[in-house]
C-alpha positions in Angstrom: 325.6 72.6 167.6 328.0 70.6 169.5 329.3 71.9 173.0 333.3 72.6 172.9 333.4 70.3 176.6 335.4 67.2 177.2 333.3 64.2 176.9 333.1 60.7 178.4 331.5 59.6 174.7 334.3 57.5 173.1 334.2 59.0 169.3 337.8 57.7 168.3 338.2 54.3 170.0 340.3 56.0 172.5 338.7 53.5 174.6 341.7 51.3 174.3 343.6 53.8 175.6 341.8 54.5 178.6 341.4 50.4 179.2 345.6 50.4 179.0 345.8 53.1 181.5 343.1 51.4 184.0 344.9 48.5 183.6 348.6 49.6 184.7 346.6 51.6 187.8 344.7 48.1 189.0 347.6 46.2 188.2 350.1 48.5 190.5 348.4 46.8 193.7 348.4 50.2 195.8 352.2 50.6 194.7 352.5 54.7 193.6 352.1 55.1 189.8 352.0 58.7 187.9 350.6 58.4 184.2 350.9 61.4 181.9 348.5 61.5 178.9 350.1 64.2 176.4 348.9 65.6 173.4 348.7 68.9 171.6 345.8 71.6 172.5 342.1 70.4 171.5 343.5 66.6 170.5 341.1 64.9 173.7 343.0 65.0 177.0 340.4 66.0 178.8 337.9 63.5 177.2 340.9 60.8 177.5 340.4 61.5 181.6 336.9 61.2 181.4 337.0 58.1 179.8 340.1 56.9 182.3 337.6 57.1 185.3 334.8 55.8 183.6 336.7 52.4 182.6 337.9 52.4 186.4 334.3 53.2 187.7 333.4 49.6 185.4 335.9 48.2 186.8 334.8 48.6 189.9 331.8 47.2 189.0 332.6 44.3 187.5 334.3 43.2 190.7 330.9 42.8 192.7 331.3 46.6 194.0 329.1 49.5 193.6 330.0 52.6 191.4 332.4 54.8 193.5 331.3 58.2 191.0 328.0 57.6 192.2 327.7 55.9 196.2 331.5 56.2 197.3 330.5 53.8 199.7 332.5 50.9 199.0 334.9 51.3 195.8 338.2 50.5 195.5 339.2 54.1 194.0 338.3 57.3 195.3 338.7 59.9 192.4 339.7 63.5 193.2 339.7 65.7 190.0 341.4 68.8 189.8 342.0 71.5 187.8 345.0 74.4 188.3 343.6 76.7 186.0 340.2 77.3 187.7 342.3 78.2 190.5 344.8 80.5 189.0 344.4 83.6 190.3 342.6 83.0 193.6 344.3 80.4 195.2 347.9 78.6 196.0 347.6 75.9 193.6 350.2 73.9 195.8 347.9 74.6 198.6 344.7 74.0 196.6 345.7 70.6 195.5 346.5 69.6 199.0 343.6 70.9 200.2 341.1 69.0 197.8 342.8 65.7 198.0 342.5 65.9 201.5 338.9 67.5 202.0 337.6 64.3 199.5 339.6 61.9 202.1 337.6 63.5 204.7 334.3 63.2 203.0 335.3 59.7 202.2 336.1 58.6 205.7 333.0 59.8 207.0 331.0 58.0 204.1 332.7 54.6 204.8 332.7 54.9 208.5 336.9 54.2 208.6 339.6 56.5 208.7 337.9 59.3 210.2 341.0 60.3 212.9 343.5 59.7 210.3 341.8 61.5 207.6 341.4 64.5 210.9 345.0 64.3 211.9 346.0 64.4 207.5 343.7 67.8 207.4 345.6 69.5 210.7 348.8 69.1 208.7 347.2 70.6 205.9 346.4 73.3 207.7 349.5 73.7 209.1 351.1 73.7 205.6 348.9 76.5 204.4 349.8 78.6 207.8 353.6 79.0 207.0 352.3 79.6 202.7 349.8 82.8 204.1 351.5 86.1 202.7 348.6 88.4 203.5 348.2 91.1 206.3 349.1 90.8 209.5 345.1 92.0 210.4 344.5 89.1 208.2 346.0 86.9 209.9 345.0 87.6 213.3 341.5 87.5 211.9 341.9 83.8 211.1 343.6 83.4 214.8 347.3 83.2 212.7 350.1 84.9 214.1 351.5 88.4 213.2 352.8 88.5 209.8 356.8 88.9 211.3 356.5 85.5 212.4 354.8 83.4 209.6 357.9 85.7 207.3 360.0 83.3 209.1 358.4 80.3 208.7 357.9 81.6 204.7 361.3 81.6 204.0 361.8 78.3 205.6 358.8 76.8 203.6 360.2 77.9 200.4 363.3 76.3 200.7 362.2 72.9 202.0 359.9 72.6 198.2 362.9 73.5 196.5 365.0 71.1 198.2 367.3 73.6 200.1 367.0 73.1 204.0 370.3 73.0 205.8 370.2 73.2 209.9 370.8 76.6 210.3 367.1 77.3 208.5 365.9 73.9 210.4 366.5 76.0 214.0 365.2 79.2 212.7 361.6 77.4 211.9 361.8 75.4 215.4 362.1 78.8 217.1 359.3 80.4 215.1 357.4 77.8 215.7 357.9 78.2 219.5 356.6 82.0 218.8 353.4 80.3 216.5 351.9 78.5 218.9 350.6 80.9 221.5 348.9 82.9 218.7 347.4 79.6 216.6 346.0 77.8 219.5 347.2 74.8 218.2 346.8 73.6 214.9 348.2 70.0 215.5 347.1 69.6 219.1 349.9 66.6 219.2 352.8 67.2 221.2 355.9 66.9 218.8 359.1 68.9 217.8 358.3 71.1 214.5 360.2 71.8 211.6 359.4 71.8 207.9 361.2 68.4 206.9 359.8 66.4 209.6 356.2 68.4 208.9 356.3 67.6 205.6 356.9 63.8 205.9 354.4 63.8 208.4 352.1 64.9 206.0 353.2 62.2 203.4 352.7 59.7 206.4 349.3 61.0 206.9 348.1 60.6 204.0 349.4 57.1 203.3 348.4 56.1 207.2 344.9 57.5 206.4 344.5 55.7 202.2 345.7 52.4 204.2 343.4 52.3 207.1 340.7 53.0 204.1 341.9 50.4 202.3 341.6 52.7 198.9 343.2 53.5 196.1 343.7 57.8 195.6 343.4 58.3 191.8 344.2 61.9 191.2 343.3 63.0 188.2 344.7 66.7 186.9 343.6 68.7 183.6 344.3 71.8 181.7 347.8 72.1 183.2 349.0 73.2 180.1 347.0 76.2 180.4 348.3 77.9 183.2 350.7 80.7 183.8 354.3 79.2 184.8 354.3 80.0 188.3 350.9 78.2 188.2 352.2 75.4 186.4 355.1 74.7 188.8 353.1 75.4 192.0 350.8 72.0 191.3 354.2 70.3 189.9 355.6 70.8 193.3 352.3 69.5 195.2 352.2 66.4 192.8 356.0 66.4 193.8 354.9 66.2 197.5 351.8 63.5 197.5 353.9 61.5 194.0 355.0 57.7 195.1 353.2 57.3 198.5 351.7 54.0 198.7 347.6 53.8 197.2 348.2 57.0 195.2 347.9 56.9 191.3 348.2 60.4 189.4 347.1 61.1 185.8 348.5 64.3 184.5 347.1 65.6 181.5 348.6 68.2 180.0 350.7 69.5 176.3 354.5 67.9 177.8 356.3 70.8 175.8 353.9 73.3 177.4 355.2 71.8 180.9 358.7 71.6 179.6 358.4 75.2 178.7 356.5 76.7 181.7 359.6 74.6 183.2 362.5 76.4 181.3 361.2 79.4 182.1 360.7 79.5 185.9 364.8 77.0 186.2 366.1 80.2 184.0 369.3 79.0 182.2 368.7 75.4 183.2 369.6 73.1 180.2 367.1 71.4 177.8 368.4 68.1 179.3 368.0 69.0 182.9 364.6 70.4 182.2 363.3 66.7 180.2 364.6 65.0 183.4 361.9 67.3 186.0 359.3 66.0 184.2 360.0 62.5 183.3 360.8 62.0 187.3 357.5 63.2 187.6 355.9 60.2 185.1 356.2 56.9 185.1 354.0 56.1 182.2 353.6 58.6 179.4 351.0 58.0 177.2 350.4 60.4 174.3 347.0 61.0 172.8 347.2 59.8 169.2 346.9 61.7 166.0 344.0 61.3 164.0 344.4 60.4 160.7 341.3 60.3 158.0 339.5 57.0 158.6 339.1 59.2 162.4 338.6 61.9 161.2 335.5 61.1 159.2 334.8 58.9 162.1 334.5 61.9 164.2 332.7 64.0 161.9 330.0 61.3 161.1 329.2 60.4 164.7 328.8 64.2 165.3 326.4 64.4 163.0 324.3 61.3 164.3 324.4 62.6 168.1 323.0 65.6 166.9 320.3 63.8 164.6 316.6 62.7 165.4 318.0 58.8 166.0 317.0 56.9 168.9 319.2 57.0 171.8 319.6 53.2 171.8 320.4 53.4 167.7 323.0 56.2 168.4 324.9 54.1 170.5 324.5 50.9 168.2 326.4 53.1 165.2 329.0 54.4 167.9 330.0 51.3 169.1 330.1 49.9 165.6 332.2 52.9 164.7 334.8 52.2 167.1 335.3 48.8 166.9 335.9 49.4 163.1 338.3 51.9 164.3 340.2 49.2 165.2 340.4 47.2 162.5 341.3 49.9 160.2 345.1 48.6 160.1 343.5 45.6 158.6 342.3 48.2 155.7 338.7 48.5 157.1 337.2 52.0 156.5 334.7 54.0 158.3 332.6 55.5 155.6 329.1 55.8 154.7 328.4 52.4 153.1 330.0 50.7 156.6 327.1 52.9 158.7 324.0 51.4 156.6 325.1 48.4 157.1 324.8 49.0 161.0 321.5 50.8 159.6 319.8 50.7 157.1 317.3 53.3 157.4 319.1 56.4 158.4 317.2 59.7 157.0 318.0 61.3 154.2 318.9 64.2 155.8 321.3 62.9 158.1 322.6 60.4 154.9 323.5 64.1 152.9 325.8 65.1 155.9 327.3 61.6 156.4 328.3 62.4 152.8 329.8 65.8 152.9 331.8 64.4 156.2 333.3 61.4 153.8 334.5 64.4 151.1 335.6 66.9 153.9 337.6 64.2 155.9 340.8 64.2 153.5 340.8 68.2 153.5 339.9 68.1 157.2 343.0 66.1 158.3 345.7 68.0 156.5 344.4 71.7 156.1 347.2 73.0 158.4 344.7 75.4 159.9 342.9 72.2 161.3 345.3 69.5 161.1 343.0 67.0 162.4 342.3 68.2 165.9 338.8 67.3 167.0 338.1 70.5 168.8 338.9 72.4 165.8 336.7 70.0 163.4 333.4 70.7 166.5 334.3 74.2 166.3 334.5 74.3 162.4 331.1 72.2 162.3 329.4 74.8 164.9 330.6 77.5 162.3 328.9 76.0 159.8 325.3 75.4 161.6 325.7 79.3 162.9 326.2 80.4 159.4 323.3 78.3 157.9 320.6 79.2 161.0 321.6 82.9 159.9 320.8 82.2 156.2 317.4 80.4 157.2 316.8 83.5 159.6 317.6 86.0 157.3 316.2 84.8 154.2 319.7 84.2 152.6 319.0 81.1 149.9 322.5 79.2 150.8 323.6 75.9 149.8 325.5 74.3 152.9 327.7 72.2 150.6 328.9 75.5 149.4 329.2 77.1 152.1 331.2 74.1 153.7 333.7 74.4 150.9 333.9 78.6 151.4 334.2 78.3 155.1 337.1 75.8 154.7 338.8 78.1 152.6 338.3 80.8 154.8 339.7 78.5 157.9 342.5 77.1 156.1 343.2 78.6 152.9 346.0 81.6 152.3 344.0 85.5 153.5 345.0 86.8 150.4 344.0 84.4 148.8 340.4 84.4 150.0 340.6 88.3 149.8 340.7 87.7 146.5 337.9 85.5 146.3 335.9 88.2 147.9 336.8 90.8 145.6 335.6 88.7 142.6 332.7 87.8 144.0 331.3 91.3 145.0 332.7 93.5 142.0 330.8 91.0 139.4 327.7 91.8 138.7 326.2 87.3 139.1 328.6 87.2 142.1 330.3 84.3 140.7 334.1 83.9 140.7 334.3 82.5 137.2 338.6 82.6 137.4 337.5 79.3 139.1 336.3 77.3 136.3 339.5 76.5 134.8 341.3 75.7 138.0 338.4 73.0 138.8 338.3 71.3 135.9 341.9 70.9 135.3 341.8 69.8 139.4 339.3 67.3 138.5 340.6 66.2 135.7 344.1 65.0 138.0 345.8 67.9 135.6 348.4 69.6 137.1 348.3 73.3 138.2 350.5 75.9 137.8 349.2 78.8 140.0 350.7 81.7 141.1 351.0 83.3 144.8 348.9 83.3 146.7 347.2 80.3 145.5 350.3 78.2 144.8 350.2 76.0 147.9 349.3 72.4 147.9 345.3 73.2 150.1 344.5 74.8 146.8 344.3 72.0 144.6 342.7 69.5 147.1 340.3 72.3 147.5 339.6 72.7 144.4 339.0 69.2 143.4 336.4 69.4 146.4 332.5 69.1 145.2 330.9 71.0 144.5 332.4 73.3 141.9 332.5 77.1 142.9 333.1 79.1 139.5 330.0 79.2 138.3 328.0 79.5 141.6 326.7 83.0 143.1 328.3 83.0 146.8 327.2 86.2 147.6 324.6 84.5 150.2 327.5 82.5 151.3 330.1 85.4 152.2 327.1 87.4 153.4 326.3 84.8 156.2 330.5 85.0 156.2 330.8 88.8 156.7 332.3 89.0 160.4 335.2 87.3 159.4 336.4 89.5 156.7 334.8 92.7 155.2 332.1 92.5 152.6 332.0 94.9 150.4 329.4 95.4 148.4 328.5 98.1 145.4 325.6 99.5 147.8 327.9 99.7 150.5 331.0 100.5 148.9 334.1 102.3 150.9 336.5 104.7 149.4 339.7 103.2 148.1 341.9 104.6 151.5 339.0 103.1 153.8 339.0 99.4 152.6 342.8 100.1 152.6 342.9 100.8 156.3 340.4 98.4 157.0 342.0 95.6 155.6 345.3 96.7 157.8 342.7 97.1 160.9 341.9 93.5 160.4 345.5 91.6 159.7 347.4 94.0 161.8 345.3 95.0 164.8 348.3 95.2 167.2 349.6 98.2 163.9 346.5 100.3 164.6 348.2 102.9 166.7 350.3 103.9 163.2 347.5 104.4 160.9 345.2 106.9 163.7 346.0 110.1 161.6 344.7 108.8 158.8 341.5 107.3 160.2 340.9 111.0 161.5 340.7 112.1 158.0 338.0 109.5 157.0 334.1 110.7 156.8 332.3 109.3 159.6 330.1 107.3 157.9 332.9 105.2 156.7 334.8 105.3 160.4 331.1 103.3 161.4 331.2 100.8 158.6 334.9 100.0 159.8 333.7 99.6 163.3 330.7 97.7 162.4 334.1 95.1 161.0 335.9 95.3 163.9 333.5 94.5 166.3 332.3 91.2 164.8 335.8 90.2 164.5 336.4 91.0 168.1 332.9 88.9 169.3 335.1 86.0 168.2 337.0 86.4 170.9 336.6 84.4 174.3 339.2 86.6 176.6 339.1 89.9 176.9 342.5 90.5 178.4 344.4 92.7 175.6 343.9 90.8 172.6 345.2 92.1 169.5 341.7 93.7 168.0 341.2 95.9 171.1 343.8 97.9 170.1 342.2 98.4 166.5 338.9 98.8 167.9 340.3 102.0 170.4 342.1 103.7 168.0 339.1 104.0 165.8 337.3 104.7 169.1 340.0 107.8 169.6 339.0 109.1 165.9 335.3 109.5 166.4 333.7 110.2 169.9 330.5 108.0 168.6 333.0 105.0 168.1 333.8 104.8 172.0 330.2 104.9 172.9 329.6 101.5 170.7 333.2 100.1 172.4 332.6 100.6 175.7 328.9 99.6 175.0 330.2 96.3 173.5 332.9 95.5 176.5 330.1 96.1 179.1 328.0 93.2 177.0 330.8 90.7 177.3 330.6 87.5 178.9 331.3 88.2 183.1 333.8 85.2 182.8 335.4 86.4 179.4 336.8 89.6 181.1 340.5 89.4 182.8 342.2 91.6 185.0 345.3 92.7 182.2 342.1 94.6 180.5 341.6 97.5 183.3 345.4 98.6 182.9 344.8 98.6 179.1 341.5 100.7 178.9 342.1 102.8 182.1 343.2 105.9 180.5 340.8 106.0 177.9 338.1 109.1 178.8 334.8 106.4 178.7 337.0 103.5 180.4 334.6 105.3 183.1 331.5 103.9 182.6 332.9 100.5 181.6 334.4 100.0 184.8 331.4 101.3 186.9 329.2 98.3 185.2 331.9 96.0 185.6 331.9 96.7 189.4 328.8 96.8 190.0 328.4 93.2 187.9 328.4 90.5 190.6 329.5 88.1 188.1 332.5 89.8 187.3 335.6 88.2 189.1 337.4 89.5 192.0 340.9 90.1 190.6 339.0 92.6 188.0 337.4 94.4 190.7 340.7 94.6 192.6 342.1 95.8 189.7 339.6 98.9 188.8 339.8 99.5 192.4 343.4 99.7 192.6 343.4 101.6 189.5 340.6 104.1 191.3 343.5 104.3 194.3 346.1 105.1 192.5 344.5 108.3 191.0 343.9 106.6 187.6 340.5 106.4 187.3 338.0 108.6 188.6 335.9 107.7 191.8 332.5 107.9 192.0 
């Protein structure tokens, strides 16, 4: 199994990449510099910022100076890393962001003995900043020693037009007098004497934190991930505090993120602005723009082959020997160098034979691997492909289930990538013959093999089909029923011992490509026996573990209708919700179940889960106050 977390292993000689980007930052000379590394979902953005820091951390070294990720003591760089989507939800991510750079200055000044009043005076202003952004209760507020709620509205309204660029003097004389009104109530959060208002606060804080990176004699490399994950009002709020900290002097910002996510989460909050307008926002915001690139099949089988070593019985000095030797063929691969199996024994000669049997099935799946559309290359899809494979093959081994794994490598990729129908059909022909073999294959394979052309009808006429087929090994005259048992929570297995009526695979098959359609088929699941309403359950329920957020994804809504026809169904669903992952379960979820009759125990474990977030328990609780739910 291989973790789905970003990495600061180099598997695709994005090394050069990251070199390039330390480079321009140690070459800017404490002049500002904003770098965006872009890429699609799952293509290595976050592993691209691992390796960024890591080549500047060496970098550091190699000048006679100790490693700043591990003393802080005396680098050049002081790395703040920082991520909007962990704080979506529970925090001003404008205000978060301010917040962390200028808490790790603090740390930092005390560490290096320098900076220590500057780095004081920068987190006053800070405070200060998140004063006129608090929009709780007036108790609240007096509770932190804030003022009454009437006065920080003032300063709120004020606040929100200086980020957006809107001040005039009219707005500058209604902050100076609230201010006035603040100060009695706050005690002071700048003790200096000086005249207040939000433009001359908020260069102040600029000044701050350039006075404070000087008298340290550092570089501030902020480093920002997952971007492209966050709601829109997320996404902007952290564009607006990279806005406010962008092109001081010592600052360097990397911004990871998908650029037509940010263009998007753009359009949307500008409503009506112009495509034009809304490129122009963000390429202010970077300098550089770097873009992940696309793997093609010499990477690909790269990728999949040093996978398979880090996960072998090698020696951890032999691992790294073949990875290093992997990338710098990587790099040579315009030259016509390949990365294949015979290049890795000649960096070593003796790997097992085990390992040597899945170096080889990564050289035949590469091609498929990079253009199936449904994996397209992307590494994260590949690890999570591969970690499908090894669950399916400890289940066969656990269960007894004789399974070849090139063959079920070849009938997961289908499944992953091939047309449903398609596979649908594959399924049927497997469990209604009585060897389980799909023998409409044969033909197909052979002609494939032979470089003859096909002439296939829907839904097998696409162009995955015949590089599929051509794949070893040959499928027709194999029995796969081992491999779609250990395959069964994808797509219903029917067998002759477990066979449903003609209207209950029917409605199953619906259940499972249209979950969001469920609510239109509820009369006749009602009319089913209740055996067969358990078998369908039994379906969706290992779809839905596939899930990783339970907000309202589609196969809830299959799973509650058939929870509506049969009260034994909505004991299993609200016994499978309450098993859930604590971090898997999101606030849009208690609006969704609350009106469902055993929502009621769900919620009660949920609140009583300490793991379970706070915005879920607000939610049930303001579900509770609002007469929806029950209170116990």
């Amino acid at each position: 199994m291989w973790t789905d977390n970003e990495t600061a292993q180099d598997f695709l000689n994005f090394g050069s990449v990251a070199r390039t980007v330390a480079e321009v930052i140690e070459q800017a000379h404490s002049r500002p510099i904003s770098i965006g590394v872009s890429g699609a979902w799952g293509v290595g953005k976050s592993s691209m910022i691992k390796l960024i820091r890591g080549e500047l951390d060496a970098r550091a070294k190699g000048a006679g100076e100790p490693d700043s990720h591990e003393s802080g003591a005396e680098s050049k760089f002081i790395f703040v890393e920082f991520n909007a989507w962990l704080y979506q939800g529970y925090d001003d991510a404008r205000a978060a962001l301010i917040d962390v750079v200028a808490s790790a200055l603090a740390t930092e000044a005390a560490k290096r003995k320098t900076g220590i009043e500057k780095t004081k005076e920068l987190l006053q202003r800070v405070n200060w900043f998140r004063a006129i952004k608090l929009t709780a209760g007036s108790a609240a507020s007096l509770a932190l020693g804030l003022p009454p709620m009437g006065v920080l509205g003032e300063l709120w309204g004020v606040g929100k037009a200086v980020l957006s660029g809107e001040v005039d003097q009219e707005a500058i004389a209604s902050a100076d007098a609230a201010v006035d009104k603040i100060s009695d109530s706050v005690g002071g959060l700048i003790k200096a004497k000086r005249a207040f208002s939000p433009p001359k606060e908020i260069e102040a804080l600029r000044a701050s934190f350039e006075g404070a990176l000087d008298e340290m004699g550092v570089t501030l490399v902020v480093l920002i991930d997952d971007l492209d994950r966050c709601l829109p009002e997320t996404t902007i709020s952290t564009l607006e505090a990279i806005r406010l900290l962008l092109f001081l002097k010592h600052t360097a910002f990397v911004i990871a993120a998908d650029d037509q996510m940010i263009k998007h989460a753009v359009k949307r909050h500008f409503q009506g602005v112009e495509d034009e307008l809304v490129t122009n926002y963000f390429d202010k915001l970077i300098q550089f723009p770097i873009r992940v690139p696309p793997l093609g099949t010499q990477e690909v089988r790269a990728y999949m082959m040093l996978l398979f070593i880090e996960n072998s019985g090698l020696q951890t000095d032999t691992k790294e020997a073949l990875r290093v030797g992997v990338c710098s063929q990587l790099g040579k691969t315009w030259q016509g160098k390949r990365v294949d199996l015979k290049f890795l024994r000649s960096l070593h000669d003796k790997l097992p034979d085990e390992l040597v049997a899945r170096l080889d099935a990564a050289d035949r799946l590469a091609p498929l691997m990079t253009t199936a559309t449904g994996i397209a290359g992307n590494p994260r899809l590949i690890k999570r492909f591969l970690n499908a494979l090894s669950i399916r093959m400890a289940m066969s081994r656990a269960q007894g289930v004789g399974v070849d794994e090139s063959e079920l490598a070849k009938v997961l990729l289908f499944e992953r990538c091939g047309n449903p129908k398609a596979y649908a059909e594959l399924i049927k022909s497997v469990t209604e013959g009585d060897d389980g073999m799909p023998n409409f294959l044969v033909p197909w394979e052979q002609r494939a093999v032979a470089g003859e052309a096909l002439d296939l009808k829907a839904p097998w006429d696409d162009a995955f089909i015949a590089e599929w087929l051509r794949l070893p090994p040959q499928l027709g005259a194999s029995d796969l029923r081992g491999a779609l048992y250990v395959s069964r929570e994808h797509a219903p297995l029917i067998t002759p011992e477990d066979r449903l009526s003609a209207e209950a695979a029917d409605l199953l098959e619906g259940l499972l490509e249209h979950p969001d359609m469920a609510a239109s088929i509820k009369d006749r699941l009602v009319a089913l026996a209740r055996p067969e309403i358990s078998v369908i359950m039994d379906r969706l329920l290992g779809r839905a573990r596939r899930e990783q957020e339970w907000g309202t994804p589609a196969i809830l809504d299959a799973c509650m209708v058939v929870a509506a026809s049969d009260p034994l169904q909505s004991q299993r669903l609200a016994g499978f919700l309450k098993e859930r992952p604590a971090l898997q379960i999101k606030p849009s979820i208690v609006p969704k179940i609350a009106d469902e009759p055993w929502s009621q125990s769900v919620f009660a474990a949920w609140a009583e889960d300490d793991e379970i977030s706070k915005p879920v328990k607000n939610a049930i609780k303001a579900r509770r106050g609002n007469g929806n739910v029950s209170v116990k």
